[in-house]
C-alpha positions, 0 to 999 in steps of 0.5 A: 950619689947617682944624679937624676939624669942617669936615674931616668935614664936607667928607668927607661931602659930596665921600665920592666924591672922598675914596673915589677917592684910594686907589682911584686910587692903587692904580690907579698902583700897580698900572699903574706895576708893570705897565709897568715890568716890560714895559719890561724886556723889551719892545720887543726892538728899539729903537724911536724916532728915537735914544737917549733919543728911543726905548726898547728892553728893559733885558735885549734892550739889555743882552744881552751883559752879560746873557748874559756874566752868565749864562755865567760863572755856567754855566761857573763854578758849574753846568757843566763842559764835560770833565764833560760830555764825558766823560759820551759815551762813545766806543763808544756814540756809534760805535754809534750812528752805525754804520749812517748813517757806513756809509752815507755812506761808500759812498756817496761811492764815485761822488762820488770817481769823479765829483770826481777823474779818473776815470781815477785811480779806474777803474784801480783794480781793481774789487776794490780799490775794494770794499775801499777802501770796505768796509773803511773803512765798517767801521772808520768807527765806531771812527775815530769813537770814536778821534776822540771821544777826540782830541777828549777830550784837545784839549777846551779847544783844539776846544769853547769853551764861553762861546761856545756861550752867549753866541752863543745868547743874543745872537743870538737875544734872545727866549731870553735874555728868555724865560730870564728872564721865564719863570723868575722869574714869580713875582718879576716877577708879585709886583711887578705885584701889590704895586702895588695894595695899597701904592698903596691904603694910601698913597691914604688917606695922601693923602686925609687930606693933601688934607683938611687941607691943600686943596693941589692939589700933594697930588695930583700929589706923592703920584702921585709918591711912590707910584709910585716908593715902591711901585716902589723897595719891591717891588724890594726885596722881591723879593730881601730877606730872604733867610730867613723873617723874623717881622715885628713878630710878625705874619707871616712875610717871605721875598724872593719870589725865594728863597721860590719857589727851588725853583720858578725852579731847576727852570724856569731848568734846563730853559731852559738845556737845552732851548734855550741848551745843547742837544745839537745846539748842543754838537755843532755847536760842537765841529764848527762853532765856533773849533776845527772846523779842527783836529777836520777835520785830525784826522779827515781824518788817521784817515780818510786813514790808514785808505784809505792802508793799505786802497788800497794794492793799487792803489797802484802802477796809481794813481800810474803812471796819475794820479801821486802827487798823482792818488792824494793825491787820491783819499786827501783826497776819501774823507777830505773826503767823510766830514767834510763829511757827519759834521754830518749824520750825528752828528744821529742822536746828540741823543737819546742825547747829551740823555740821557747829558749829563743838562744839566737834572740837572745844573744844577738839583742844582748850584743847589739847592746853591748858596749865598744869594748866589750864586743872587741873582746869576742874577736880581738883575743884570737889575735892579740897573744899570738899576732907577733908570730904572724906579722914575724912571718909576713915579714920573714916571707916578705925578705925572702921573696925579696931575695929572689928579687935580687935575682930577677935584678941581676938577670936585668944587669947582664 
């Protein structure tokens, strides 16, 4: 047992070394915290030969859990897809897209003469082609607004709402990272920043180990213990306790993630909004996703009605010149014509679409309500399936600089 005399003594002869335990120990701390939130998010590719030859980021890795996650908490709890949709209204949307739909439609005069026979549409009288395509550019915004509300009615068969957000986390990784990484900074950066201050404090642990014992396992165990006791506690910290807790009469405690609450609901809403459930991205997906076969039908159906009953002048010519299918025809390319254009044409409602559906709004008032548990669940499954690998590499960083240690300790006993 070395006595107390020959422990002061050897401090004040190797002070350097002794100073150098807790800075070095704040040093993994602070690196092990700093690497382990990168591996949460970087590369977003694998890279190495095969697994576990390689790393790729927990949220790029697990983004269909990630977004599944994310998804059925946006379906379950923030947003509701018929309240959405019923925030459009019908006569607005027609308004809006008045004057492109009227455009389009006469413009696929020509494109009909050109793609049918043209004999099938040049016997038309000429007056009966400018009624055909006057008339149906001026009823083109109601047939919109009477699709709109089909498409109300139909809304769970034509918009599939998991889809969108699944589709827009998975395919591109980045969102999903910055979804995360971006809201939660003030956790992440939390992290980070606790190592330094815990490594430092447990640095003077082992820096009394060391002068009691003189074991050169003391460098590389306690590299060890700090990096995974500094990992393992700031993770805990992050989300515990939920209220502000007085901790031994001295300070007041809240987890970083419910501290800064507010903050995170406000960043996580405009994310959400702005690049997972867009205006654009809504529209597309009830014009592109599973259901678009049935909303083309429906507006092929109003459409052909809607020449059907203005062509009817030329009927009888059509048909004795091109024959019944001659004028099916000329009726499906008019209603072809509109629909493969309305893509472009609803474009023009994202900004009166982004200001009716109030996404962002939305999602920040309905968090602000939700209960403790449910809002640790937007962020704590990013740690909770995979935080034993990061705390195994802090720990495993830690011994390893703790052997290099062992070398700065022998430099000293020469």
């Amino acid at each position: 047992m070395t006595s107390l005399q020959s422990v002061l003594a050897d401090v004040q002869t190797n002070w350097i070394l002794y100073l150098s335990m807790p800075v070095i120990a704040a040093a993994i701390g602070y690196t092990t915290k700093l690497i382990a939130v990168k591996m949460m998010f970087e590369p977003i590719e694998f890279v190495g030969l095969r697994p576990p030859l390689g790393w790729q980021g927990i949220i790029p890795r697990s983004a269909g859990r990630m977004a599944a996650i994310a998804c059925d908490t946006l379906t379950s709890k923030l947003l509701d897809p018929r309240e959405l949709f019923d925030r459009l209204d019908a006569d607005r949307v027609a308004k809006e897209i008045e004057q492109p739909l009227v455009e389009t439609v006469r413009a696929i005069a020509d494109e009909i003469a050109a793609r049918t026979r043209p004999e099938a549409w040049d016997l038309l009288p000429a007056v009966a082609q400018r009624r055909v395509v006057a008339h149906v550019a001026r009823d083109a915004p109601q047939i919109v607004a009477d699709v709109m509300n089909e498409v109300r009615d139909n809304l769970p068969a034509l918009f599939d709402f998991k889809e969108l957000v699944v589709t827009s986390l998975v395919q591109d990784k980045r969102v999903l990272n910055r979804m995360f990484r971006v809201a939660g900074r003030r956790a992440f950066g939390f992290i980070v920043h606790f190592g330094a201050p815990a490594g430092f404090a447990i640095g003077f642990i082992q820096a009394a180990a060391w002068a009691f014992s003189r074991n050169p396992m003391i460098m590389p165990i306690f590299g060890l213990l700090t990096g995974w006791f500094t990992d393992y506690v700031a993770l805990k910290l992050v989300f515990a306790p939920k209220n502000p807790k007085r901790i031994i009469g001295l300070f007041t405690w809240q987890g970083v993630f419910f501290k800064h609450r507010r903050e995170f609901t406000d960043i996580y809403g405009e994310l959400i909004a702005t690049q997972v459930v867009t205006p654009a991205k809504v529209l597309g997906a009830i014009l592109n996703g599973p259901g678009s076969d049935r909303l083309v039908t429906m507006i092929q159906r109003r459409v052909s009605a809607e020449v059907d009953s203005q062509i009817s002048v030329g009927r009888p010519l059509l048909v004795m010149a091109a024959g019944g299918s001659g004028y099916r025809e000329v009726q499906e390319l008019v209603a072809r014509a509109v629909t493969d254009r309305l893509p472009e044409t609803m474009g023009r409602l994202e900004t009166y679409a982004g200001d009716a559906l109030e996404i962002r709004d939305t999602i920040v008032l309905k968090m602000r309500d939700m209960t403790d548990d449910d809002f640790e669940g937007l962020l704590r499954p990013v740690f909770r399936q995979d935080e034993w690998k990061l705390i195994t590499v802090g720990a495993l960083l830690g011994f390893l600089v703790g052997e290099l240690q062992i070398l700065l300790v022998e430099s000293f006993s020469r």
